[in-house]
VEXVOSE-508190 format. One line per 4 residues: number of its first residue (from 1); their letters; for each residue x, y, z of N, C-alpha, C, CB. Coordinates in Angstrom, 2 decimals, always signed. Atoms other than C-alpha are relative to their C-alpha. Glycine has a CB too. Layout:
// residues N
NUM = A = X,Y,Z,X,Y,Z,X,Y,Z,X,Y,Z  ...
END
This chain:
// residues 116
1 = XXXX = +0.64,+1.29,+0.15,+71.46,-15.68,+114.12,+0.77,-0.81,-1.04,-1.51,+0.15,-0.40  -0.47,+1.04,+1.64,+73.25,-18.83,+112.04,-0.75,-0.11,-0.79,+0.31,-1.46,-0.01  +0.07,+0.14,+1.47,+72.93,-19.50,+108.48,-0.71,-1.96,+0.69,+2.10,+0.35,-1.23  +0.74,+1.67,+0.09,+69.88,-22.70,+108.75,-0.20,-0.70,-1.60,-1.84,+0.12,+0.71
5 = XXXX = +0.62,+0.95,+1.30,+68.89,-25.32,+106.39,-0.76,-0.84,+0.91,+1.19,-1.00,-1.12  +0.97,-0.09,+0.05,+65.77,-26.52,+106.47,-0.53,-1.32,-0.92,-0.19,+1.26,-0.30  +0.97,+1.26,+1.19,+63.97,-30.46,+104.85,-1.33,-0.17,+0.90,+0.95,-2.06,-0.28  +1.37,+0.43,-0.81,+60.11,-31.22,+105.29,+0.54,-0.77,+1.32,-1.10,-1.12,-1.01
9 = XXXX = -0.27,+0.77,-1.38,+61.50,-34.00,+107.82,-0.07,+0.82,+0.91,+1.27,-0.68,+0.19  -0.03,-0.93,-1.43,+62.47,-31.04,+110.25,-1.38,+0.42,+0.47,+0.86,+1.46,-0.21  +0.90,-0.11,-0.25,+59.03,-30.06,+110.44,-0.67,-0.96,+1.12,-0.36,+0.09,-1.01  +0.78,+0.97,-0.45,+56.47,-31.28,+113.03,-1.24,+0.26,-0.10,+0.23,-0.32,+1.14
13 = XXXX = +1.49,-1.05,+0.47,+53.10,-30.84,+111.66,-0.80,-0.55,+0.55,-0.59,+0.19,-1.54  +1.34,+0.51,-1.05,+50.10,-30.54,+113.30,-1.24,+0.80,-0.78,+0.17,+0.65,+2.00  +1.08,-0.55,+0.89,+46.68,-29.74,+111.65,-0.16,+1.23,+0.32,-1.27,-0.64,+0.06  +0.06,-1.30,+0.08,+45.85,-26.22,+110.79,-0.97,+0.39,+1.02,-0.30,+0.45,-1.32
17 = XXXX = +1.01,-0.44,-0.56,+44.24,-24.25,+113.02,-1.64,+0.31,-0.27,+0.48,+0.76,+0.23  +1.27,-0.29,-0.03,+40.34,-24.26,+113.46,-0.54,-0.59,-1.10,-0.26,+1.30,+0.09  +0.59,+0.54,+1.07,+39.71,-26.58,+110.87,+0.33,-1.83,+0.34,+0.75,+0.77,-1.52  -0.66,+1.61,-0.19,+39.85,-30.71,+110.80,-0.01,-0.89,-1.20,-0.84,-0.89,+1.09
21 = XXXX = +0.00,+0.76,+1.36,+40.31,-31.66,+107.34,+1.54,-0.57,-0.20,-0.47,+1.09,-1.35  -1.83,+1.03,-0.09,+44.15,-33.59,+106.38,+0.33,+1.21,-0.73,+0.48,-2.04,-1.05  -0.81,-1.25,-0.01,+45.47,-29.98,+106.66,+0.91,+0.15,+0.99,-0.76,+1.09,+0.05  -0.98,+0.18,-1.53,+48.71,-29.87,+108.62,+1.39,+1.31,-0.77,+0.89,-2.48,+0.39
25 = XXXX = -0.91,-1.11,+0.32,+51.54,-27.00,+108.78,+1.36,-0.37,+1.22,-0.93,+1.72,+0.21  -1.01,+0.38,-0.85,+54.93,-27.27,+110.48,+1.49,+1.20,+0.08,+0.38,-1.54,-0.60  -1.21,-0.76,-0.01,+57.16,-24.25,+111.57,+1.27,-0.80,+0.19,-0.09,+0.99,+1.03  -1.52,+0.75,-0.54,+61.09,-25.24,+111.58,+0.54,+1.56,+0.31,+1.20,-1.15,-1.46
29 = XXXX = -1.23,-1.01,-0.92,+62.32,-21.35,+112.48,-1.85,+1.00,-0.10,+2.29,+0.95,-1.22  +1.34,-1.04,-0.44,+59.69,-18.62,+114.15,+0.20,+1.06,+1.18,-1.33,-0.95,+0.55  -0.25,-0.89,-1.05,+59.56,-16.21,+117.06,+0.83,-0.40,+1.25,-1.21,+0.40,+0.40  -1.32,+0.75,-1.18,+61.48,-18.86,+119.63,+1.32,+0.20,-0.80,-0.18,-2.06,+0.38
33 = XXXX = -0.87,-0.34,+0.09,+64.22,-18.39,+117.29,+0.80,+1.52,-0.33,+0.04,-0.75,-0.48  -0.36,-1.32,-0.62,+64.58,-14.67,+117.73,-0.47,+1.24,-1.33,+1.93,-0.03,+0.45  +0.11,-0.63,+1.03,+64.07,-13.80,+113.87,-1.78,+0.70,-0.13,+0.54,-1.09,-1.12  +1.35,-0.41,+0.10,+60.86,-11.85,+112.44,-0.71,-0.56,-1.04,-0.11,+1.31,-0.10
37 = XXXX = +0.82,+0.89,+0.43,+59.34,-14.45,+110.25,-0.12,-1.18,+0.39,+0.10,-0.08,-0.96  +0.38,+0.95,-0.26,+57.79,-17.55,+110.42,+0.37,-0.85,-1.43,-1.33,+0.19,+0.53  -0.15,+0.63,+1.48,+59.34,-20.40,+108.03,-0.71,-1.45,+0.57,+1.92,-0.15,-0.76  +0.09,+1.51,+0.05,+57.76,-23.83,+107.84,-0.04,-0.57,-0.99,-0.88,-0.49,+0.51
41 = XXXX = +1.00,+0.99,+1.27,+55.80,-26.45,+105.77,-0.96,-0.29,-0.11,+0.10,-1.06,-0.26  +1.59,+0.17,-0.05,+52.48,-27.42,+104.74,-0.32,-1.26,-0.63,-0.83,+1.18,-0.77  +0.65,+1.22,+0.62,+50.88,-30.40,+103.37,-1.61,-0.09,+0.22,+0.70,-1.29,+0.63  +1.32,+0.03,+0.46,+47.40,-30.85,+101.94,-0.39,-1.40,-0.88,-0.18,+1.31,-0.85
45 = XXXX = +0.81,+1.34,+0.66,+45.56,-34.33,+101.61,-0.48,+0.53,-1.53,-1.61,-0.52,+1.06  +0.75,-0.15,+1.13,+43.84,-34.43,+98.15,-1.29,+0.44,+0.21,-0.04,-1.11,-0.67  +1.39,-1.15,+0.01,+40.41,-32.10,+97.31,-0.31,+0.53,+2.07,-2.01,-1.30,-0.91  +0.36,-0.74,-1.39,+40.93,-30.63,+100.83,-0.28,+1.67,-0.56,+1.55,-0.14,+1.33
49 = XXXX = -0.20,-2.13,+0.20,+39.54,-26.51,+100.87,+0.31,+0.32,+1.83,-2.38,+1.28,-0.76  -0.26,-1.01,-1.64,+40.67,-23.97,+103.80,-0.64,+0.87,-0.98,+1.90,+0.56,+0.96  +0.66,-1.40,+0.49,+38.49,-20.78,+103.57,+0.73,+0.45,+1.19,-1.87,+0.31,-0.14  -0.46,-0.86,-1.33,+40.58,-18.14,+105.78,-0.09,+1.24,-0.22,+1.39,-0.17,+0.50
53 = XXXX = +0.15,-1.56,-0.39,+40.77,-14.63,+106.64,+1.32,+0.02,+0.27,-1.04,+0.55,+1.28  -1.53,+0.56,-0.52,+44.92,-14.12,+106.33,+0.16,+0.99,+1.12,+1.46,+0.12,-1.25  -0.52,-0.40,-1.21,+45.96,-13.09,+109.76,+0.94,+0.53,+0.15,+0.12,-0.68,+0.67  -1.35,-0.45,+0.46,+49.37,-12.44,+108.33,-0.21,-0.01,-1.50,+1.27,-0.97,+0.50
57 = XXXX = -0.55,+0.17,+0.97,+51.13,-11.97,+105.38,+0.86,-1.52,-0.32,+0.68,+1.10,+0.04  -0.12,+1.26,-0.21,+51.66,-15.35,+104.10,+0.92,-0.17,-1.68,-1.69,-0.85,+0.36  -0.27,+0.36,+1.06,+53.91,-16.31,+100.90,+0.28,-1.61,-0.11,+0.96,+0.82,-0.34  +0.06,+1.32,+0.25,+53.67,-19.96,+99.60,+0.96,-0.51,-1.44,-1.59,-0.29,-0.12
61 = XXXX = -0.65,+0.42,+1.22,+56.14,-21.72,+97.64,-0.38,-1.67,-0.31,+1.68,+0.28,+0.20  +0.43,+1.22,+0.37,+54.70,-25.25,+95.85,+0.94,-1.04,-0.01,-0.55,+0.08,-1.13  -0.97,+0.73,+0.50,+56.92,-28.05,+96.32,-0.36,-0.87,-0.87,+0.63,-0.54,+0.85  +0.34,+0.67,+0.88,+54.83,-30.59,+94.60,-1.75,+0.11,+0.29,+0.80,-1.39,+0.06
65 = XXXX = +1.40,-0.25,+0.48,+51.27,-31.12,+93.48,-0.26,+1.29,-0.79,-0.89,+0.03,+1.16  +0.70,-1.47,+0.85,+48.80,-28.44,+92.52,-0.86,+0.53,+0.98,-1.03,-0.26,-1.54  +1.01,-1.11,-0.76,+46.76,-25.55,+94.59,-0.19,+1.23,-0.31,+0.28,+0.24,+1.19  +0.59,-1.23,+0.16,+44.75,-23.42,+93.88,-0.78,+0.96,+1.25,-0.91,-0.32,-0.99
69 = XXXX = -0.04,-1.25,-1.53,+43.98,-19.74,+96.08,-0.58,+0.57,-0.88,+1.50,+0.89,+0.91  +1.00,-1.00,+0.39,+40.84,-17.54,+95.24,-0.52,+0.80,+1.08,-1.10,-0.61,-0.66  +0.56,-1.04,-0.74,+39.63,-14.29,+96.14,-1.12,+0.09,-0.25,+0.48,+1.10,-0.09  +0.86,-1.17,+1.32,+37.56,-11.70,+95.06,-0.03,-0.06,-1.01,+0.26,+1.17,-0.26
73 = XXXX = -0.58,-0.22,+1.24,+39.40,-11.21,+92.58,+0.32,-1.17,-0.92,+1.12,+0.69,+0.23  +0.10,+1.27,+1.20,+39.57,-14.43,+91.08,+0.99,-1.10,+0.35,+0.43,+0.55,-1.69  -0.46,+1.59,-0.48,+41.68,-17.91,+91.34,+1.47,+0.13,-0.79,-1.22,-1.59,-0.70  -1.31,+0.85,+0.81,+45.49,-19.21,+90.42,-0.06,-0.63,+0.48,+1.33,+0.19,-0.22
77 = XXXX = -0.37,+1.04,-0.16,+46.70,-22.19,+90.14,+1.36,-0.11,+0.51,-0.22,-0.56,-0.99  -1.33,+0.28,+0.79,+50.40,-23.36,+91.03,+0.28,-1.18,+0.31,+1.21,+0.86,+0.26  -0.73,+1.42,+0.04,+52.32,-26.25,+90.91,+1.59,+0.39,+0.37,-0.15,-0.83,-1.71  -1.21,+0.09,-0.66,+55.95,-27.02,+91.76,+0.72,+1.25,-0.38,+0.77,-1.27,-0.34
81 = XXXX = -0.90,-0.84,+0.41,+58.37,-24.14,+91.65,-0.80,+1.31,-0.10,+0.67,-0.48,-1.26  +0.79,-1.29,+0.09,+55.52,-21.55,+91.75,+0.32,+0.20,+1.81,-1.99,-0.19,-0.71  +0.31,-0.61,-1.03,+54.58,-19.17,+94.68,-1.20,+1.19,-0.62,+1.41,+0.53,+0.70  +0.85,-0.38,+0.13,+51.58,-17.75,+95.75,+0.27,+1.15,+1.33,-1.01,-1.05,-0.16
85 = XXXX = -0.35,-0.80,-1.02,+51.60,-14.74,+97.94,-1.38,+0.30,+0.43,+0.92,+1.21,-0.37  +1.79,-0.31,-0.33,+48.21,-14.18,+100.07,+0.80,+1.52,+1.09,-1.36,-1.94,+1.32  -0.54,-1.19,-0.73,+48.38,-10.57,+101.89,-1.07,+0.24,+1.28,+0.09,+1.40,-1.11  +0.96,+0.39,-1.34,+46.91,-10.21,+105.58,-0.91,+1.43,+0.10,+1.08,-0.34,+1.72
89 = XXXX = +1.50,-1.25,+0.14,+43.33,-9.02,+105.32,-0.88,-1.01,-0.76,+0.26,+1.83,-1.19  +0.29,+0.85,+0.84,+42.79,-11.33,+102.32,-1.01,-1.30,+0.35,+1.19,-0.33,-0.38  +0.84,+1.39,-0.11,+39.73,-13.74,+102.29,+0.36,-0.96,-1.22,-1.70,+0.31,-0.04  -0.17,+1.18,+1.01,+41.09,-16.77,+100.45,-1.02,-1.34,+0.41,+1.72,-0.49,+0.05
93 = XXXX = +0.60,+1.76,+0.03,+39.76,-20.56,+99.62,+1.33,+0.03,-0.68,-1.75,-0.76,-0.98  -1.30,+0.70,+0.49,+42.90,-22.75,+99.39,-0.35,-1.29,+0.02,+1.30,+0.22,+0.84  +0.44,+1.73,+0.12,+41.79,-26.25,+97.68,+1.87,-0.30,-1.18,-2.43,-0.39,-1.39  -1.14,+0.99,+0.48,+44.11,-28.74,+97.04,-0.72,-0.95,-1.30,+0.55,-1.12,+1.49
97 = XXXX = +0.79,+0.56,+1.24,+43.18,-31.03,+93.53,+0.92,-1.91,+0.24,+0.53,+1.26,-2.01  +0.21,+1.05,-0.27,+43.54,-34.57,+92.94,+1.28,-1.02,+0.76,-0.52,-0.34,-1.16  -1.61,+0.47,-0.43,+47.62,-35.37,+94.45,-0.25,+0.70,+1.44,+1.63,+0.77,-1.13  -0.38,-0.64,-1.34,+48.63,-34.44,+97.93,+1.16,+1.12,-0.73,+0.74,-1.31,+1.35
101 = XXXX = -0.87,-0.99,+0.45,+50.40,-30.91,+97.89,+0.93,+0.23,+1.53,-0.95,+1.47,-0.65  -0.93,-0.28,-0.77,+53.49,-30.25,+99.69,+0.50,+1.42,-0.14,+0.93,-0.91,-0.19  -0.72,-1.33,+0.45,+54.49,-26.41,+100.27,+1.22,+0.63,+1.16,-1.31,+1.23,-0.21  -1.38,-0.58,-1.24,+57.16,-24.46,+102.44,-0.57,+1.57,-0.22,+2.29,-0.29,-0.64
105 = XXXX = +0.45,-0.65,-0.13,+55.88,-21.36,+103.88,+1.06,+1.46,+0.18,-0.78,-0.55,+0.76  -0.23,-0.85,-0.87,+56.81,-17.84,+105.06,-0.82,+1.43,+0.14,+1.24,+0.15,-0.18  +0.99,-0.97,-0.40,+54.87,-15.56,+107.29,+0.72,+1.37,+0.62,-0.98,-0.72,+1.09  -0.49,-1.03,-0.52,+55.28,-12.18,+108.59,-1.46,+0.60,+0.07,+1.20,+0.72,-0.80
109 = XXXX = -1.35,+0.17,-1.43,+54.90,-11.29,+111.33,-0.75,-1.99,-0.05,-0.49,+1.56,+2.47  +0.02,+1.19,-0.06,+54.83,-14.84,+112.93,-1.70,-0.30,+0.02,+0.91,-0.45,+1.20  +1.37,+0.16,+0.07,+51.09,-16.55,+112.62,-0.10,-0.80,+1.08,-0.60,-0.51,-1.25  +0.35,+0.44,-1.05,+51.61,-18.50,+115.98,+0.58,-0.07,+1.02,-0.29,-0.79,-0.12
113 = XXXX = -0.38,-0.74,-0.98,+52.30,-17.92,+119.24,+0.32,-1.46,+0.45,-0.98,+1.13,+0.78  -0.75,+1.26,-0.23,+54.70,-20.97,+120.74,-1.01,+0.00,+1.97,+2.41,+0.27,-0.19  +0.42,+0.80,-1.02,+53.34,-22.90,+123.44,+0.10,+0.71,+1.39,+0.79,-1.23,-0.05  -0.25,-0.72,-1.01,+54.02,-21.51,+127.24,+0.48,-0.88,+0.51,-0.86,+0.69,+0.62
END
């Protein structure tokens, strides 16, 4: 497989599954391109929450804003240059705070199954 690069632009986001709040995610490489993760992007209107059940293994890197991810076990925050790693099993709440947050994802295995 070539050596990609990867800007939000490439993305085409479409709101998160099973939810309708200004939550939107956007693979740019995934199971059509042959590899075994899923890379995209994410973006989160301001005080949006997702409550999920992770389906995958999900690591989150912050490009800007701030979001916070609670368990069980309790809550972080991050902001730009952080990462948050959620592990599949994991009941999170993922709220966004008063900025729109921009993140870039990667899942394993892939979290969606391409079109037919």
């Amino acid at each position: 497989m070539p050596v990609h690069k990867f800007a939000f632009a490439d993305a085409s986001l479409e709101r998160s599954p099973g939810q309708d709040g200004d939550i939107f995610a956007g693979n740019v490489l995934d199971q059509r391109h042959g590899g075994p993760v899923t890379i995209g992007f994410g973006r989160y209107g301001p005080n949006q929450i997702l409550e999920e059940t992770m389906a995958v293994h999900d690591t989150m890197v912050i490009l800007s804003g701030n979001i916070t991810v609670s368990d069980a076990h309790g809550a972080v925050t991050a902001g730009p240059g952080e990462i948050i790693a959620m592990q599949k099993g994991d009941k999170v709440t993922i709220r966004s705070h008063d900025d729109e947050v921009v993140t870039a994802y990667v899942t394993y295995p892939h979290w969606q199954q391409p079109d037919a």
